[in-house]
C-alpha positions as CSV (number, residue, x, y, z in Angstrom):
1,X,177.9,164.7,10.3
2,X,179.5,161.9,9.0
3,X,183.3,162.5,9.3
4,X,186.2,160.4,10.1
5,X,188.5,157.7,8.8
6,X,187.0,154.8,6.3
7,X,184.4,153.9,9.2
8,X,182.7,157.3,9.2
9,X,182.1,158.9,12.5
10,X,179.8,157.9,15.2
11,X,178.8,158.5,18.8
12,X,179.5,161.8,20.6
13,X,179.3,164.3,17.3
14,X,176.6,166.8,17.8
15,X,174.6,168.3,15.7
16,X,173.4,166.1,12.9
17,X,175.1,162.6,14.0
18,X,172.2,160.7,14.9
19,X,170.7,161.1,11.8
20,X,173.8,160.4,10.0
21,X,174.0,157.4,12.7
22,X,171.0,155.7,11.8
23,X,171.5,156.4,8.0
24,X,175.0,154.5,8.2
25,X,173.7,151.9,10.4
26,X,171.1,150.5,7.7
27,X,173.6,151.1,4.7
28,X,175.9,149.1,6.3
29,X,173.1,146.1,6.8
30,X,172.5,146.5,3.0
31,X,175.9,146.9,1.4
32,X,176.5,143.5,4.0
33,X,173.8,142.0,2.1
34,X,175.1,143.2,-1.2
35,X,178.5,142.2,-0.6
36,X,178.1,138.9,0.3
37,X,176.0,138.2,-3.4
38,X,178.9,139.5,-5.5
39,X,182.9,139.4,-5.4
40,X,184.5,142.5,-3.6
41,X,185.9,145.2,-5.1
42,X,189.5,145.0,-3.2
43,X,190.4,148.1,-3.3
44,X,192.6,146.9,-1.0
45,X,194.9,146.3,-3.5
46,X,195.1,149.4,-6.0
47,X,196.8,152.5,-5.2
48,X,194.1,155.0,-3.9
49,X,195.8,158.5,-3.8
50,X,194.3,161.6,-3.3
51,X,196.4,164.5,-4.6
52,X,196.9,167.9,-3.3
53,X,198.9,171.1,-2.4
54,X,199.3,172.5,0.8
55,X,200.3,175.6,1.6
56,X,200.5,178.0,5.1
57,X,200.1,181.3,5.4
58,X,202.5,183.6,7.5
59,X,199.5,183.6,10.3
60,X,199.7,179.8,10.8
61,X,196.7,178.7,8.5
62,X,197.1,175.8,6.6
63,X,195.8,175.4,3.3
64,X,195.0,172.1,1.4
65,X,193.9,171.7,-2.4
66,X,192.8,169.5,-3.9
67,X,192.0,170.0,-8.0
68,X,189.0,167.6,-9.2
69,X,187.3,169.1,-12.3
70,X,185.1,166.3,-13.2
71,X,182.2,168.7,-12.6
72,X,182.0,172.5,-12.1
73,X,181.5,172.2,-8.2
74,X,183.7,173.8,-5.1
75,X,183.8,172.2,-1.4
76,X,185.4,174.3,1.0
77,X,185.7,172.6,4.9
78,X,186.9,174.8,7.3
79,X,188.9,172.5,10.8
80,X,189.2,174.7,13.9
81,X,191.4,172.4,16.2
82,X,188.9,172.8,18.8
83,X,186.2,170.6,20.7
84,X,184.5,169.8,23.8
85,X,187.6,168.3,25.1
86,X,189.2,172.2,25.3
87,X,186.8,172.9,27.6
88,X,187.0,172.9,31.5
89,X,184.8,171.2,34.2
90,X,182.1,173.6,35.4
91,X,182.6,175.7,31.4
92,X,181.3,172.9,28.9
93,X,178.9,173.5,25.8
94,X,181.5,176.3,24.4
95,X,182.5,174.6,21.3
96,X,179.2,173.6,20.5
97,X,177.7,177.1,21.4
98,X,180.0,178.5,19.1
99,X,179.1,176.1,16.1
100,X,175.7,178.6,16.3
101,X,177.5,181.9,17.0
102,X,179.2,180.9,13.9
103,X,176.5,181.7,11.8
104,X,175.2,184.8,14.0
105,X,176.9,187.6,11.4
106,X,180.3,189.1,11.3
107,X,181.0,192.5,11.1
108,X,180.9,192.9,7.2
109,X,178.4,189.9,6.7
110,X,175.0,191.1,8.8
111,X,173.0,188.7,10.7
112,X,170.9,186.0,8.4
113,X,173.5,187.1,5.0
114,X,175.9,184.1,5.2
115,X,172.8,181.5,4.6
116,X,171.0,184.0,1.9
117,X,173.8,185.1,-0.2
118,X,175.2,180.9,-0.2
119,X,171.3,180.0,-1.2
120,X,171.4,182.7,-4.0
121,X,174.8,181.3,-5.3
122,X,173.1,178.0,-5.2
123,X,175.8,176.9,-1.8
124,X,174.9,175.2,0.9
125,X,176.3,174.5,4.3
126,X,176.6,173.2,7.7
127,X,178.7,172.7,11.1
128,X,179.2,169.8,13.3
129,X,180.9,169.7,16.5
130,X,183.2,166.7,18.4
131,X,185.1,166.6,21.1
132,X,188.1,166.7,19.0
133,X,187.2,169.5,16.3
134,X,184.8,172.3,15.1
135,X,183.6,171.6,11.5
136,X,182.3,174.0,9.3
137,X,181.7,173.5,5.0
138,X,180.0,175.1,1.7
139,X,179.6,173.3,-1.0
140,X,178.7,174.6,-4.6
141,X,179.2,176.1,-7.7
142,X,182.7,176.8,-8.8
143,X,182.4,180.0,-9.4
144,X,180.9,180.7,-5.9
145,X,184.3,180.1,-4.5
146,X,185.1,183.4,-4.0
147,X,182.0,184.0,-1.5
148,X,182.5,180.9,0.0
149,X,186.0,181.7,1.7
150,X,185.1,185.8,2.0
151,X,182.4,184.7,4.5
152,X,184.8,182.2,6.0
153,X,187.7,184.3,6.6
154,X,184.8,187.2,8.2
155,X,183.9,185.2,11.1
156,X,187.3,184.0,11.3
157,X,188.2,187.8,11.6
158,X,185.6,189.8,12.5
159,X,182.9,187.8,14.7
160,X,184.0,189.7,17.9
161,X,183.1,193.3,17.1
162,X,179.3,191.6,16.3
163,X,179.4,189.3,19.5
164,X,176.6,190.7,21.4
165,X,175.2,189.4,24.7
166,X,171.9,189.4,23.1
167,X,173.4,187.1,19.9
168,X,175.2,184.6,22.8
169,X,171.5,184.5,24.9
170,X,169.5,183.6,21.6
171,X,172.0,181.1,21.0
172,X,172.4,179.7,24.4
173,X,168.2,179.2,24.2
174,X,169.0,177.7,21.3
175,X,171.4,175.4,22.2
176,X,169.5,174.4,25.3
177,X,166.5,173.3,23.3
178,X,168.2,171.7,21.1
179,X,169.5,169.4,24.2
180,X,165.9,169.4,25.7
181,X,164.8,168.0,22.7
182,X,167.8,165.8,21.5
183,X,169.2,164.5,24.4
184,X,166.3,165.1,27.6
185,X,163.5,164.6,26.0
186,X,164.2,161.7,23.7
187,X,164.3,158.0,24.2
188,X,167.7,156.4,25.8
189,X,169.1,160.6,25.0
190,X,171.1,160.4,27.9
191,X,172.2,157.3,27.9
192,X,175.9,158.0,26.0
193,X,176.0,160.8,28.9
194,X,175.7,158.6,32.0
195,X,178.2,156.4,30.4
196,X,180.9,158.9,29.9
197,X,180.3,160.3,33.4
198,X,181.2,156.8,34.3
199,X,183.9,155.7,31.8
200,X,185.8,158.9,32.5
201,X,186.9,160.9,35.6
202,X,185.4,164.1,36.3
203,X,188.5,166.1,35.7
204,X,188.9,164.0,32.1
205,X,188.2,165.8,28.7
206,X,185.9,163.1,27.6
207,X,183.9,163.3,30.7
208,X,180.9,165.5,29.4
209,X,179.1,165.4,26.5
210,X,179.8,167.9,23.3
211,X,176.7,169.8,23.8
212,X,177.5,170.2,27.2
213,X,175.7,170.8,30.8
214,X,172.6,173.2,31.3
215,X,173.5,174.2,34.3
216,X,177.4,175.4,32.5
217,X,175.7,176.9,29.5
218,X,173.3,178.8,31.9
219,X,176.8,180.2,33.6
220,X,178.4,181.2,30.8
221,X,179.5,185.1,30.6
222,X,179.8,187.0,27.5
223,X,183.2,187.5,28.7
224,X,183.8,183.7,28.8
225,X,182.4,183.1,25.8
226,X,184.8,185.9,24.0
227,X,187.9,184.6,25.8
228,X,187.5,180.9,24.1
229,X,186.5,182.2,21.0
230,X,190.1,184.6,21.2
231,X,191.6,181.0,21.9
232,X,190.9,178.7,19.7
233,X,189.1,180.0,16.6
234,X,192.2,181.9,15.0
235,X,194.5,181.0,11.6
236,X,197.1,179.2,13.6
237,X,194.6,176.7,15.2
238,X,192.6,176.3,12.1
239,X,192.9,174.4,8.5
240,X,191.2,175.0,5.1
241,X,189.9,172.2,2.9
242,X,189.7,173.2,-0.7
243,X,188.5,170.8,-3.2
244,X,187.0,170.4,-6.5
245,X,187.1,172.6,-9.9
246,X,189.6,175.4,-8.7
247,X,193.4,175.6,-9.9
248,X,196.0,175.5,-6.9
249,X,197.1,178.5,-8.0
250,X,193.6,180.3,-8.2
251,X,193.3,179.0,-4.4
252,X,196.4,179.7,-3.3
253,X,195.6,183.7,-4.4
254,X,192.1,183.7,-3.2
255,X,192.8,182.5,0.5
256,X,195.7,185.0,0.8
257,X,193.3,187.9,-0.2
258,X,190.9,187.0,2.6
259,X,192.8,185.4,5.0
260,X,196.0,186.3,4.8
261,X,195.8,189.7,6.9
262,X,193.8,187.8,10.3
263,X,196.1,188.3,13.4
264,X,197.8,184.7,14.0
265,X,196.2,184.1,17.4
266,X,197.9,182.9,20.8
267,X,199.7,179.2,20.5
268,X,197.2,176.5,21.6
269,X,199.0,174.4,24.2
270,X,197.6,170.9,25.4
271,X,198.7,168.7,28.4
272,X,197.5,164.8,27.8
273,X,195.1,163.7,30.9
274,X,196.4,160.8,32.2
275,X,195.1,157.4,30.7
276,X,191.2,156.5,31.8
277,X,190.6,153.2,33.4
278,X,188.1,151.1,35.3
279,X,189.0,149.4,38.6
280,X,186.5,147.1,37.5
281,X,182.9,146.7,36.3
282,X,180.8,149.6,37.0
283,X,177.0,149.0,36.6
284,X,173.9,151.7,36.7
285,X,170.4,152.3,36.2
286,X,168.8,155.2,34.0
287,X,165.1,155.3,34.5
288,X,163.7,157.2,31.1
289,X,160.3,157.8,29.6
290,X,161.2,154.5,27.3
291,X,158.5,151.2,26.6
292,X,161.5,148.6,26.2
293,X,164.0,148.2,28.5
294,X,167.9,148.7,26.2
295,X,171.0,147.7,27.9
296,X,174.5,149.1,27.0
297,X,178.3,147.3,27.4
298,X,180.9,150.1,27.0
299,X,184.7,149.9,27.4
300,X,188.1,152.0,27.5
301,X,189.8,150.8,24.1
302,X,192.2,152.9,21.9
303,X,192.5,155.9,20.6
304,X,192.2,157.3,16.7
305,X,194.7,155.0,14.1
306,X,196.4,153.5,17.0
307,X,197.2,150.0,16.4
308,X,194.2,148.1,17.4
309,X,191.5,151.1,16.6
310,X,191.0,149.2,12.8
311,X,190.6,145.7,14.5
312,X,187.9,147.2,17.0
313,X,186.0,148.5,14.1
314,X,186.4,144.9,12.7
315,X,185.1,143.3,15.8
316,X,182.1,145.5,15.9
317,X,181.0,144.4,12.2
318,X,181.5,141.0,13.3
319,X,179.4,141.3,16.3
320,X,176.6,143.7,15.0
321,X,177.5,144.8,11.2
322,X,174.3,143.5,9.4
323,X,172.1,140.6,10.0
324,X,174.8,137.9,9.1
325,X,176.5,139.2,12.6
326,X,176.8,137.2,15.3
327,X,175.0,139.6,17.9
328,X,172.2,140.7,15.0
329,X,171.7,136.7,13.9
330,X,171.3,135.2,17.9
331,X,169.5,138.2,19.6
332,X,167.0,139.3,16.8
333,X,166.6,136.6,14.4
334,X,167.0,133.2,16.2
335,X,166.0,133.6,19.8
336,X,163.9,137.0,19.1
337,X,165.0,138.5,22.5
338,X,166.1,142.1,21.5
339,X,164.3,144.5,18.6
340,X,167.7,145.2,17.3
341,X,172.0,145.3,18.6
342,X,174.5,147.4,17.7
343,X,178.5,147.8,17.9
344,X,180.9,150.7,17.5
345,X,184.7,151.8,18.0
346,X,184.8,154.9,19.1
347,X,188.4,156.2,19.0
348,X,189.1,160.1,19.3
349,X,191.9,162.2,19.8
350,X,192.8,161.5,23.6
351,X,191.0,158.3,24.3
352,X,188.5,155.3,22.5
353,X,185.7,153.4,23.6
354,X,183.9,150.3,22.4
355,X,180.2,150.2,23.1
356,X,177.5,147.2,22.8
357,X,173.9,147.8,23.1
358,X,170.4,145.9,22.6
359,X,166.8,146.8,23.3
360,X,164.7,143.8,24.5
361,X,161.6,143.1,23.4
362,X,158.4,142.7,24.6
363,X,158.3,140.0,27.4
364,X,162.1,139.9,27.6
365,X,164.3,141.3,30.2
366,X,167.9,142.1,30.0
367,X,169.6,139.7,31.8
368,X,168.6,137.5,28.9
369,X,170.2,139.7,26.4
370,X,173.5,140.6,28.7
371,X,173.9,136.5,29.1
372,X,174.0,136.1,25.1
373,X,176.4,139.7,24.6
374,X,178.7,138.0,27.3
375,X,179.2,134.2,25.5
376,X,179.1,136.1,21.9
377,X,182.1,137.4,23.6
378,X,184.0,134.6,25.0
379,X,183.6,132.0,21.9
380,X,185.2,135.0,19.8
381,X,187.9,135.3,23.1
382,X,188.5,131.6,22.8
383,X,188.0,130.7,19.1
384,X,188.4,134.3,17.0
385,X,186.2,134.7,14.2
386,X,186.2,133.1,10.6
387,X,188.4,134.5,7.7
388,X,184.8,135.3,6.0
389,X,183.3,137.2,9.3
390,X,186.2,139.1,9.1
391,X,186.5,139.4,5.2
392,X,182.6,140.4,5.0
393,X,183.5,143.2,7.1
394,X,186.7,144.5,5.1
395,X,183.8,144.7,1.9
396,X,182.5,146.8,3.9
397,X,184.8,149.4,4.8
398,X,185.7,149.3,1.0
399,X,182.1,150.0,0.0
400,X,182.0,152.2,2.4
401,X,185.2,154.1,1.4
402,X,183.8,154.1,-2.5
403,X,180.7,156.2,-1.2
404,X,182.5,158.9,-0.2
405,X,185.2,158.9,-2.4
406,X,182.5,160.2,-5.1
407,X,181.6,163.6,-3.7
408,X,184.0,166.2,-3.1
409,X,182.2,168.1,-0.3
410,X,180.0,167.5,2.8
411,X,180.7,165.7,5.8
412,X,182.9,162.7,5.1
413,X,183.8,163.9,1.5
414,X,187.5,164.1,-0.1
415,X,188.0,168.2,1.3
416,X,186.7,166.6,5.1
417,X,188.8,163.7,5.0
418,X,191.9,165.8,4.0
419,X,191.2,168.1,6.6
420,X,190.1,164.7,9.1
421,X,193.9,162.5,8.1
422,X,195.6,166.0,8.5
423,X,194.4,166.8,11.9
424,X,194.6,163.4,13.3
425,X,197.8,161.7,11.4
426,X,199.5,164.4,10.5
427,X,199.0,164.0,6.7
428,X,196.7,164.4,4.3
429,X,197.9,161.9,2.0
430,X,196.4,158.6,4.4
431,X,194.1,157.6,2.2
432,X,195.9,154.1,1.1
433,X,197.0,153.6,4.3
434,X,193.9,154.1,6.1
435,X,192.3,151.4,4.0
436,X,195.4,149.1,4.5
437,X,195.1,149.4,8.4
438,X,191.8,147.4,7.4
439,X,193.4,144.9,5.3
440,X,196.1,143.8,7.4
441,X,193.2,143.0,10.4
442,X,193.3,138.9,10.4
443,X,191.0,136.4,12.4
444,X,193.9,136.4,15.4
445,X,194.1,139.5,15.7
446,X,190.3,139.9,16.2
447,X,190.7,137.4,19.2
448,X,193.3,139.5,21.0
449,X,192.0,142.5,20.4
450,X,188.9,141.1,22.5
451,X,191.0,139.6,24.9
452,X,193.0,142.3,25.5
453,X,189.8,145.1,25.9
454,X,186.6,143.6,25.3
455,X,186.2,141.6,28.8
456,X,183.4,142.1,31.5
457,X,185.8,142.7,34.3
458,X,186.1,146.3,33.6
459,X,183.3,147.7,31.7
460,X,180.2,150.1,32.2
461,X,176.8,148.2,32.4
462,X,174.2,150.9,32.0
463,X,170.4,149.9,31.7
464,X,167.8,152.1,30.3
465,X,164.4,151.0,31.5
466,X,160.9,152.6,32.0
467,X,160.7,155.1,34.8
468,X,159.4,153.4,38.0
469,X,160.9,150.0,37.0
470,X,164.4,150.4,38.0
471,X,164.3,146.4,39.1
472,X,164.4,145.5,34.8
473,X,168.3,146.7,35.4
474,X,171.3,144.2,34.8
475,X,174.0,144.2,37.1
476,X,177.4,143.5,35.5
C-alpha cells in the first residue's frame, strides 16, 4: 500500500504496508547505489504535469480524470475521507473493519461477485487503510470500466441493506487474526503501537493504531458499525480517481449513471486536537518473543507538506537511505554493532513523527547502538550534512518519483496520487511542486531541521528485547 507524496507511504498503513515497507526499503539501498554510478536525471528541472478534469456531482462526489492511452488499461481509486483518526477512544478498528466489509457484497452485487466478476474481466484490486484515509482501486482493461465503477458506486450505495451481524462477526474474526498474526504474534509487531500510546495522549487521533484494539473490536455493535459507515462512507466525503485509456467525456457520463443518484450523506465536521508534545524524554521496555534486542528513537515533527516534512525525509536518507548513510555505514558496516538501521518521516494529516531504529547484533547491547544514533545526531546538529549526502538523496526521490510515474493504477500510481495531492493539498495538479519541495532542501536546512526536532530531550526510547530480559533496555 504504497501511497503518498514522492516518498511513498510508510509506517501506520494497514493492510499490505509492511510488505510494501520492506520492498521500498531495499529499492531505495539499490537505486542509492545506482545513483551514485551515473549522473541524475534532475527531474528537478523539467516541467512534470499531470493533466486532468475534475468534475462534482450534485451529491458532493468529486471526480478526477485523467486521459493516458498509451495502453488499453483503466485505474479507478476510490478516497473515502475517512481513517482511524475518525474514530473515538474505546471505538477503534472501524475504518479498518470496514476496508473488509467493503468487499462483503452489496445488495445488487452478492457476496464473493465483486472479486469473480473483476477476475473474469481480467481486474484486479485491493484496499488499504491509514489514519488519514480509506483506499480502495481496480485496475484493468479499458473496456472493464464500466464494471469497475458499477461495483464501486453499489457499496457506496447499497452496502447497508446487506450489512448483516453475521457479515460484521466474520469480519471482525477476520480482522482480529489478522492483528494476531501481524501485529501480536510477530517480531517487534507492537512496537509502532507502544510508541504511539506514548507519543500521543490518550484522547489524540493518532493515539491507537489503524487496525485498532481487540478489546474495541470485540465491543463493537452492529449498530455502531452501521452508524460510521452512514458517516463517512457517502459521495460528499469521498473522491474518484479515474485514469488511463477513457475520454473525460466517456467518464464524466459513466460516473453520473452509477453514482450520480446516491443520497449526499451528512457534512463530515472535524475539530483539530490540540498539538502533541513531550515534556521530555519518555523511555520504555517491550519484552517480545524476539532473539536480538532493536531499539527505537521516535519524535513529534510535522505534519504532511508542511514546511519542514520534505527536509525530514531528507534527513532520514542521510541518516539510513542505503549503505552510504551515515547510520547504515557506522552501525552495520564499520563497527558491526546492529544487523541493520532505518529512518522515516512520517507526516499525516493532523500530526508527524520521525522514527530511528536498529537491531543489535549478537553480543551487542543497545546502549552501544543508542550512544552512536545520539553523536550521528549531534555532528549533523553542529556541522549539517554535505551537498552530496543531501544531493544522493534528492536522486532518490527522483528515481523514486520515475517508478511510479510509469503505471497508472495501484497504490502509489498517477489515479492514487491525484486522489493523495487532492486530499491533502487541495489540488491535484502538485506533482511539480511536490518534487520541488525536494529540490529546494539545502545542507542548512538539514541542520535546523535536526536542531529544531530531532534532539534527545523530548523523544520516545522504546527497547524491544527478549521476554525475561527486560535489563537489555536503554534508558534515554
Amino acid at each position: 500500500m504504497c501511497s503518498g507524496s514522492v516518498r511513498a507511504a510508510r509506517g501506520r498503513e494497514t493492510t499490505g504496508n509492511i510488505r510494501c515497507m520492506a520492498r521500498l526499503a531495499t529499492a531505495t539501498a539499490v537505486v542509492l547505489g545506482l545513483l551514485s554510478a551515473r549522473p541524475p536525471v534532475h527531474l528537478f528541472a523539467q516541467s512534470l504535469r499531470v493533466p486532468y478534469q475534475t468534475f462534482t456531482l450534485p451529491n458532493g462526489l468529486q471526480v478526477i480524470v485523467h486521459e493516458d492511452h498509451s495502453v488499453p488499461v483503466v485505474a479507478v481509486n476510490t478516497w473515502y475521507h475517512v481513517g482511524s483518526s475518525d474514530e473515538k477512544p474505546g471505538r477503534t478498528g472501524f475504518a479498518h473493519l470496514f476496508e473488509h466489509i467493503m468487499f462483503m457484497g452489496s445488495q445488487h452485487v452478492p457476496t464473493g461477485a465483486f472479486d469473480r466478476l473483476l477476475e473474469a474481466a481480467g481486474a484486479d484490486n485491493n484496499g488499504s487503510t491509514t489514519e488519514d484515509r480509506t483506499n480502495y482501486y481496480e485496475d484493468g482493461p479499458a473496456n472493464a470500466l464500466p464494471l469497475m465503477l458499477y461495483l464501486d458506486a453499489d457499496r457506496m450505495g447499497f452496502l447497508l441493506p446487506e450489512m448483516t451481524a453475521d457479515k460484521v462477526d466474520l469480519q471482525r474474526g477476520v480482522v482480529q487474526n489478522e492483528r494476531r498474526q501481524s501485529y501480536e504474534n510477530r517480531p517487534y509487531g507492537l512496537a509502532e503501537e507502544n510508541i504511539l500510546e506514548r507519543l500521543y495522549p490518550a484522547n489524540h487521533p493518532y493515539h491507537w493504531p489503524v487496525i485498532g484494539s481487540m478489546a474495541d473490536l470485540q465491543a463493537a455493535t452492529l449498530d455502531d458499525v452501521r452508524q460510521f459507515f452512514q458517516t463517512y462512507y457517502t459521495p460528499s466525503n469521498a473522491s474518484l480517481a479515474i485514469a488511463g485509456d477513457v475520454t473525460a467525456r466517456d467518464a464524466r457520463q459513466l460516473v453520473e449513471r452509477y453514482f450520480g443518484d446516491i443520497p449526499r450523506g451528512p457534512a463530515v465536521t472535524r475539530t483539530p486536537p490540540p498539538p502533541a508534545q513531550l515534556a521530555g524524554a519518555v523511555g520504555a521496555v517491550l519484552e517480545d518473543r524476539v532473539q536480538l534486542p532493536r531499539v527505537y528513537d521516535a519524535w513529534h515533527t510535522v505534519k504532511a507538506f508542511s514546511a519542514d516534512d520534505a527536509t525530514l525525509d531528507v534527513l532520514a536518507n542521510v541518516l539510513a537511505g542505503g549503505r552510504s548513510s551515515r547510520l547504515y555505514r557506522r552501525l552495520v558496516y564499520e563497527l558491526q554493532i546492529a544487523t541493520d538501521v532505518v529512518a522515516f518521516q512520517d507526516g499525516g494529516r493532523i500530526d508527524g513523527k520521525f522514527e530511528v531504529y536498529a537491531t543489535a547484533r549478537p553480543g551487542h547491547d543497545l546502549g552501544e547502538l543508542q550512544r552512536v544514533i545520539d553523536e550521528e545526531l549531534r555532528k549533523l546538529a553542529d556541522r549539517g550534512p554535505t551537498p552530496r549526502e543531501v544531493e544522493r538523496a534528492q536522486n532518490t526521490v527522483e528515481a523514486q518519483f520515475l517508478s511510479r510515474m510509469e503505471r497508472v493504477g495501484g497504490f502509489g500510481g498517477k489515479a492514487d496520487q491525484l486522489n493523495f495531492y487532492n486530499y491533502f493539498v487541495g489540488t491535484p495538479d502538485y506533482f511539480q511542486k511536490d518534487l520541488e519541495r525536494y529540490a529546494r532542501v539545502t545542507p542548512a536546512a538539514v541542520q535546523r531541521a535536526v536542531q529544531t526536532y530531532v534532539t534527545g530531550a523530548h523523544r520516545v526510547v522504546l527497547s524491544v528485547v527478549p521476554q525475561g530480559k527486560p535489563e537489555l533496555g536503554v534508558r534515554p
